[in-house]
C-alpha positions in Angstrom: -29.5 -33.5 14.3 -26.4 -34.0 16.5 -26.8 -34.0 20.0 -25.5 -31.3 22.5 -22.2 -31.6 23.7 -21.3 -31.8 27.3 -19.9 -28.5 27.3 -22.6 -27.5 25.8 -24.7 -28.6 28.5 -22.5 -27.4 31.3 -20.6 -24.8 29.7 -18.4 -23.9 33.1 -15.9 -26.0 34.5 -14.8 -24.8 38.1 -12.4 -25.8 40.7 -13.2 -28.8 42.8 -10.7 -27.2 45.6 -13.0 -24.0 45.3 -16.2 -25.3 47.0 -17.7 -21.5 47.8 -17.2 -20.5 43.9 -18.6 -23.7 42.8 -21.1 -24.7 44.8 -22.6 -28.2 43.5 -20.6 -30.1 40.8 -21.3 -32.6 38.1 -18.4 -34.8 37.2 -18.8 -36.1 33.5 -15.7 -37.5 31.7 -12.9 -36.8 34.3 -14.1 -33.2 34.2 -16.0 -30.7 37.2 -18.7 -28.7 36.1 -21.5 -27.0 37.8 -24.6 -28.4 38.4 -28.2 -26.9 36.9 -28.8 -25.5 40.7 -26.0 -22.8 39.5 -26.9 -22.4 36.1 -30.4 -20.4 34.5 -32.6 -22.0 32.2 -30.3 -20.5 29.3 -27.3 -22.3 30.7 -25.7 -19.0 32.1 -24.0 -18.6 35.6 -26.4 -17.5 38.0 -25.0 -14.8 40.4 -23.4 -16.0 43.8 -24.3 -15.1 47.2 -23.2 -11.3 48.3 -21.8 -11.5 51.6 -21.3 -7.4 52.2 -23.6 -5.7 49.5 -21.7 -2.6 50.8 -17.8 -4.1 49.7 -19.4 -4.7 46.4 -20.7 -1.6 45.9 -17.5 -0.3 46.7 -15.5 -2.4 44.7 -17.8 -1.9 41.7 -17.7 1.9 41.8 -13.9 1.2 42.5 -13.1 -0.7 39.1 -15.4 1.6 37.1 -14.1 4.7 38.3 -10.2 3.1 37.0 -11.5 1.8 33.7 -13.2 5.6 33.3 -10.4 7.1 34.0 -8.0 4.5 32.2 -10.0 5.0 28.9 -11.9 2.4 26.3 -10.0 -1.4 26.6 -9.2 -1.1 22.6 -7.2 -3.4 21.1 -2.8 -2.5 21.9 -2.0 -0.7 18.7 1.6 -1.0 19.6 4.3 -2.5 17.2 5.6 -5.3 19.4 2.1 -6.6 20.5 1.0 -5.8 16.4 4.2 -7.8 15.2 3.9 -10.5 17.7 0.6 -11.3 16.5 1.5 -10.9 12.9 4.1 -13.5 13.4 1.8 -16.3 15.0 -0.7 -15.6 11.9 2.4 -16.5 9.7 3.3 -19.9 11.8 -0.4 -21.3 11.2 -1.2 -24.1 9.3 -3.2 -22.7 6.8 -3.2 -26.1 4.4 -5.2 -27.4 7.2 -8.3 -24.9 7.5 -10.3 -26.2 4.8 -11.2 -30.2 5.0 -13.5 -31.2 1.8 -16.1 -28.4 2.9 -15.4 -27.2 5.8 -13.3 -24.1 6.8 -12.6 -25.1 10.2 -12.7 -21.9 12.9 -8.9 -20.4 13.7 -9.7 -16.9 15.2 -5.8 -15.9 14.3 -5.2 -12.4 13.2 -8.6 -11.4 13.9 -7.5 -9.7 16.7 -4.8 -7.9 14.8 -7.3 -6.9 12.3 -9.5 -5.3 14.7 -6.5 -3.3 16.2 -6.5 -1.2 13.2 -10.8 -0.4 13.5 -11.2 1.0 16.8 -14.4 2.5 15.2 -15.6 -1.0 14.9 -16.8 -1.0 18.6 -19.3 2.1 17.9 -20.9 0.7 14.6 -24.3 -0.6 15.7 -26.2 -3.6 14.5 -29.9 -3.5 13.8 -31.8 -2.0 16.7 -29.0 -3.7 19.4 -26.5 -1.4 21.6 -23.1 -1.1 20.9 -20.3 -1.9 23.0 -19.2 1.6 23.0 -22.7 2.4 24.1 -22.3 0.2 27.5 -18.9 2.2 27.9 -20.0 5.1 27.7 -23.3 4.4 30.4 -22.8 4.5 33.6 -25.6 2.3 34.7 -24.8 -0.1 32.2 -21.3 -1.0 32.7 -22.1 -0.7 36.7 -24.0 -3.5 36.6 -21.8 -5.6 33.8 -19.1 -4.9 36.6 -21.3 -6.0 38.7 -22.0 -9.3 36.7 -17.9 -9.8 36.5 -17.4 -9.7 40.4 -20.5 -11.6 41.6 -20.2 -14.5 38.9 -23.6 -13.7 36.9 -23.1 -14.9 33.5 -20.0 -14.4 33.3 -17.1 -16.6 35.0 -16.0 -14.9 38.3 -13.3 -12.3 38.5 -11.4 -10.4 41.7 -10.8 -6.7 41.6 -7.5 -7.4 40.8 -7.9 -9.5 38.2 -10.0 -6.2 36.7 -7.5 -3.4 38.0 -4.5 -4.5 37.5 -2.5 -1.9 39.7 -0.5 -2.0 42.4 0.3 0.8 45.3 3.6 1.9 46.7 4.2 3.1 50.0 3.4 6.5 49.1 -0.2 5.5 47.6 1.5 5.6 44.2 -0.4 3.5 41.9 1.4 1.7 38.7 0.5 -1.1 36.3 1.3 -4.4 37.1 2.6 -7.3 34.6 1.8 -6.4 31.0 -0.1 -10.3 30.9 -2.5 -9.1 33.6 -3.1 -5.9 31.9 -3.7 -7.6 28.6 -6.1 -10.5 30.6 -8.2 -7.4 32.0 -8.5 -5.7 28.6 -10.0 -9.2 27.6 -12.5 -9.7 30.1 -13.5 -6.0 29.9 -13.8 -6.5 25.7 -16.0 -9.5 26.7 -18.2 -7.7 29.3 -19.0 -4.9 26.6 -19.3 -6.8 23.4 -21.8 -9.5 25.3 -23.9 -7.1 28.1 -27.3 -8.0 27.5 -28.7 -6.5 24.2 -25.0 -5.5 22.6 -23.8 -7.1 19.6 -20.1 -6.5 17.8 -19.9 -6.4 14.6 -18.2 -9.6 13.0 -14.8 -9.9 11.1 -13.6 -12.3 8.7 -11.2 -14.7 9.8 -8.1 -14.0 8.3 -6.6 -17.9 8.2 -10.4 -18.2 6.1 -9.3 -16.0 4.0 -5.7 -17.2 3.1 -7.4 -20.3 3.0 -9.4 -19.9 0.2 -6.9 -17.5 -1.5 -4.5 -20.3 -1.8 -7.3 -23.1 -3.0 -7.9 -20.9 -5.6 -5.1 -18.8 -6.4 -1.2 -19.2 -7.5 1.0 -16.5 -5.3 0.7 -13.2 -7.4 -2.3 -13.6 -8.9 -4.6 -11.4 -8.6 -8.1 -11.1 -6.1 -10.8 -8.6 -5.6 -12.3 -8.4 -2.2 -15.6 -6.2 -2.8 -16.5 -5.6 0.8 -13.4 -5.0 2.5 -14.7 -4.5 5.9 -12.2 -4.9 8.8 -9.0 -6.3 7.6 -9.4 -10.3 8.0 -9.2 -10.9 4.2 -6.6 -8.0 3.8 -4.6 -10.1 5.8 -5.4 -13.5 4.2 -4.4 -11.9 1.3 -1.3 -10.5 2.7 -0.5 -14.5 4.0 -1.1 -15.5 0.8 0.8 -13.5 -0.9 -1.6 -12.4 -3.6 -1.9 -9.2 -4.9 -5.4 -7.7 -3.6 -7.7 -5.1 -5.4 -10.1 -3.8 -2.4 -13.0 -1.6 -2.5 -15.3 0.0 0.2 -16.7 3.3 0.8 -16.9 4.0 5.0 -14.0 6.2 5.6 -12.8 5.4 8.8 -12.6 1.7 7.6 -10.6 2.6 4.7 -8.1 4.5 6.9 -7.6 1.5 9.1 -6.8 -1.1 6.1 -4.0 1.9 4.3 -2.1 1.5 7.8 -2.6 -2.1 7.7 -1.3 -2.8 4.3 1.6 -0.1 5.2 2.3 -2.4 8.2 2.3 -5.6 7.1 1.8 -5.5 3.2 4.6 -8.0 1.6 6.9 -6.0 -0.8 6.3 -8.0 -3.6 2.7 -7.7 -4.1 0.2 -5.0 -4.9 -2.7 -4.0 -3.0 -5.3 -1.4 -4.3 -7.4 0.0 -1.6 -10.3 2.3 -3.0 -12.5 4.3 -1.4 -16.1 3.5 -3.1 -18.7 1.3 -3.5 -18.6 -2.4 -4.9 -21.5 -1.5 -7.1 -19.4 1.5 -8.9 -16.2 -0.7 -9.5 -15.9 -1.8 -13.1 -12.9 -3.4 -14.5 -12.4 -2.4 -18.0 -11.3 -6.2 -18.8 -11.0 -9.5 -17.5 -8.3 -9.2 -15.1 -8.8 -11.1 -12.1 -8.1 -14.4 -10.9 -10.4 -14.8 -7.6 -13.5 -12.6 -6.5 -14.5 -13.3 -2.7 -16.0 -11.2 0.0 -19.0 -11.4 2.6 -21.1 -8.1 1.6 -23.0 -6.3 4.0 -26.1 -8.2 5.2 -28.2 -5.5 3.6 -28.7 -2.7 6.4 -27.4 -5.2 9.9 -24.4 -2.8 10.6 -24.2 0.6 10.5 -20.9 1.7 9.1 -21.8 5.4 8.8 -24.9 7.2 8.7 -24.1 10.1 7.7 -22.3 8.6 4.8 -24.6 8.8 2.0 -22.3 6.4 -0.2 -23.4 3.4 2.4 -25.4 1.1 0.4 -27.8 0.7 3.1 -28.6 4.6 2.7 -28.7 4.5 -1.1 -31.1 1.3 -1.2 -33.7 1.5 1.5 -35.9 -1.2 1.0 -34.4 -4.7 0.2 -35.7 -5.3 -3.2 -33.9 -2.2 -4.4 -30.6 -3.0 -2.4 -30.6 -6.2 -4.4 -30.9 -5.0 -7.9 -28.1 -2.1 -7.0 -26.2 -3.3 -4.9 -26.0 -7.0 -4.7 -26.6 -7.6 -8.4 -24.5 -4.9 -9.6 -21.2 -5.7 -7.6 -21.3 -9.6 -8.6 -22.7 -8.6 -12.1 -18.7 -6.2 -11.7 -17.4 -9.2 -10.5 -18.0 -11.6 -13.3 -17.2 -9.3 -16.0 -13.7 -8.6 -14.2 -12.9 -12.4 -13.8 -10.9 -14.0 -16.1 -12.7 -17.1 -18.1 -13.1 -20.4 -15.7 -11.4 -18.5 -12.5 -14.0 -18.7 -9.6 -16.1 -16.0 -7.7 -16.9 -17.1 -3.9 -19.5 -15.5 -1.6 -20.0 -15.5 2.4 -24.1 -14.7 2.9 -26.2 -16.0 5.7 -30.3 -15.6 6.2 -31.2 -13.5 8.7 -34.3 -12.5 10.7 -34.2 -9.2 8.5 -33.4 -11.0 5.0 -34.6 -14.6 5.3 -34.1 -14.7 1.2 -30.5 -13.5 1.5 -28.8 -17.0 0.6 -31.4 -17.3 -2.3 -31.2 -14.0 -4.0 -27.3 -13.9 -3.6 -27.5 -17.5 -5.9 -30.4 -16.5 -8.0 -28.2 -13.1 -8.8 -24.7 -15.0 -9.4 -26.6 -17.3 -11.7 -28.4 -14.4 -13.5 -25.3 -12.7 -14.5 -23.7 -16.1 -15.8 -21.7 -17.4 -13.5 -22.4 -21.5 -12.8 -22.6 -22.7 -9.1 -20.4 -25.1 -8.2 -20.6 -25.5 -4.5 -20.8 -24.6 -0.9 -18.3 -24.3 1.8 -19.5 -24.8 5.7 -17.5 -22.0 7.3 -17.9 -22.5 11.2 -18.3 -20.0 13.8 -16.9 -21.8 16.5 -13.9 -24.1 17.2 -17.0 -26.8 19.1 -16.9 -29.6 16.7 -20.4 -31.2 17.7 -23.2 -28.5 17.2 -21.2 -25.9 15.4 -22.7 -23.2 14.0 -21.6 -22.7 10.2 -22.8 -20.1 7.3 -22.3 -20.5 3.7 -19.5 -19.6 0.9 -21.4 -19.9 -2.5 -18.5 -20.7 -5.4 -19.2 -20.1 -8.5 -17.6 -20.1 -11.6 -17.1 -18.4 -14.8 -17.2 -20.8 -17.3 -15.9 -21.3 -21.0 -18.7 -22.6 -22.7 
């Protein structure tokens, strides 16, 4: 077991010059963090004095009332912002995201991905709320506004730093700099996606993606990506240059990826987007070169529930979603792979399905296909104590 890291420890480094924002400080290698006295017994900021309860409430009813008014902080859906960040995807280093078996963390192009799914915000996991949710509530984003200005768990932040307007003689009101619009649409994003009791849903990392793609695949050859979810391994796929076969049935999801691969989708390569279930694709031969996705963790997210094609909604109870759903789409899988071309699978246990990693092996291997390893993929860029879940490979040998 590796020991916690400092910044693990004391997660919030602070201004030594800033004495009433950090209070008491622990110095540990040449850097200022705050000491417990500031922190709660989960390691999150505790909330700083109020000096005029009143100002606060004002302020807080001030910055809510502009970001009700202003609308959701969605991702910019706007060509230079989309193209900008298309074009740092392209500049990464993919060669160095996997290390023996590790796929180190890169959060490129997820961001870009996302801007395509605004729906993504409202899709709930398990019994949690949904950022949209805390939007939406008035006493619930009150107090995460509350939370940003007074320091509580989340790193302090000025009115201005949450409106960023300015006023003209005649009480005209206008945007400022388009960086300190874009820095509050981040902290905002952060305050809804981590208010207590929300959770986001999750998105591949694209550099992942065009990670494994190129281990395992020549340019042009030919993937299928049986959960398509919210773009990250479109757009690995689209780094790669690969030509990319993608299947899954929530509307609104599909929608997003057409104008994605319209965007961004290289002219030389194909990309098949379908509408429908992973479990209903069959490939009348042995045409593919790579099968990889991360299926849905059985009934975690809910893409649409009024969309009786959701596998979640066909399958009820696990033992049933595994034999139709999971079994069926890598059972598809392996008959649509060519002979010795690999099949790789992202899964992780879960309070819900602790047997999730089990039966996704147990079904791989009763179909035919022979494990050959598995990858770490890590969830953060922390190096000591990172989380990581698993990408099964398997193969379809020639015997």
């Amino acid at each position: 077991m590796q020991s916690p890291s400092v910044s693990d420890i004391y997660p919030y480094k602070c201004d030594i010059n800033d004495p009433e924002e950090c209070g008491s400080l622990v110095r540990i290698n040449g850097n200022n963090f705050l000491n417990s006295d500031r922190l709660t017994r989960k390691g999150n900021l505790k909330s700083a004095p109020v000096a005029d309860e009143k100002e606060l409430q004002t302020n807080i009813d001030l910055v809510f009332n502009y970001w009700r008014k202003r609308g959701f902080p969605h991702y910019p859906t706007d060509k230079q912002w989309r193209d900008k960040k298309f074009a740092e995807l392209q500049n990464t280093n993919i060669s160095s995201i996997i290390q023996g078996d590790i796929i180190k963390s890169n959060i490129l192009g997820s961001s870009l991905a996302f801007s395509f799914m605004p729906h993504h915000f409202k899709i709930r996991c398990g019994k949690m709320r949904t950022p949209m949710e805390i939007y939406n509530n008035e006493e619930h984003f009150k107090k995460g506004i509350k939370k940003l200005l007074t320091g509580s768990f989340f790193p302090k932040q000025s009115v201005d730093d949450l409106m960023p307007i300015s006023s003209n003689l005649f009480g005209e009101t206008t945007e400022t700099t388009p960086e300190k619009k874009s820095k509050s649409e981040t902290i905002m994003r952060a305050l809804l996606r981590r208010y207590t009791g929300t959770q986001s849903v999750s998105n591949f990392r694209p550099t992942a993606a065009a990670a494994l793609y190129r281990k395992f695949c020549k340019t042009g050859d030919t993937v299928w990506d049986m959960s398509m979810g919210y773009g990250g391994r479109l757009l690995g796929a689209i780094l790669a240059k690969v030509n990319y076969i993608g299947t899954d049935p929530c509307g609104d999801t599909y929608n997003g990826l057409v104008e994605l691969r319209n965007q961004y989708g290289n002219f030389n390569n194909k990309y098949k987007l379908l509408k429908k279930g992973s479990e209903l694709m069959l490939f009348d031969e042995p045409a593919l070169d790579f099968a990889f996705t991360s299926p849905p963790y059985f009934d975690w997210e809910h893409y649409d529930d009024d969309d009786e094609s959701q596998s979640y909604l066909k399958w009820s109870h696990i033992a049933d979603w595994k034999l139709g759903f999971l079994f069926q789409t890598i059972n598809n899988a392996f008959r649509g792979l060519k002979l010795g071309k690999y099949c790789a699978i992202n899964v992780a246990n879960t309070k819900h399905y602790k047997n999730f990693e089990d039966d996704t092996r147990e079904c791989a291997e009763k179909v035919g296909f022979t494990y050959i390893k598995t990858y770490k993929l890590q969830l953060s860029s922390q190096e000591q104590g990172s989380k990581w879940e698993p990408v099964f490979l398997f193969q379809k040998k020639n015997f």
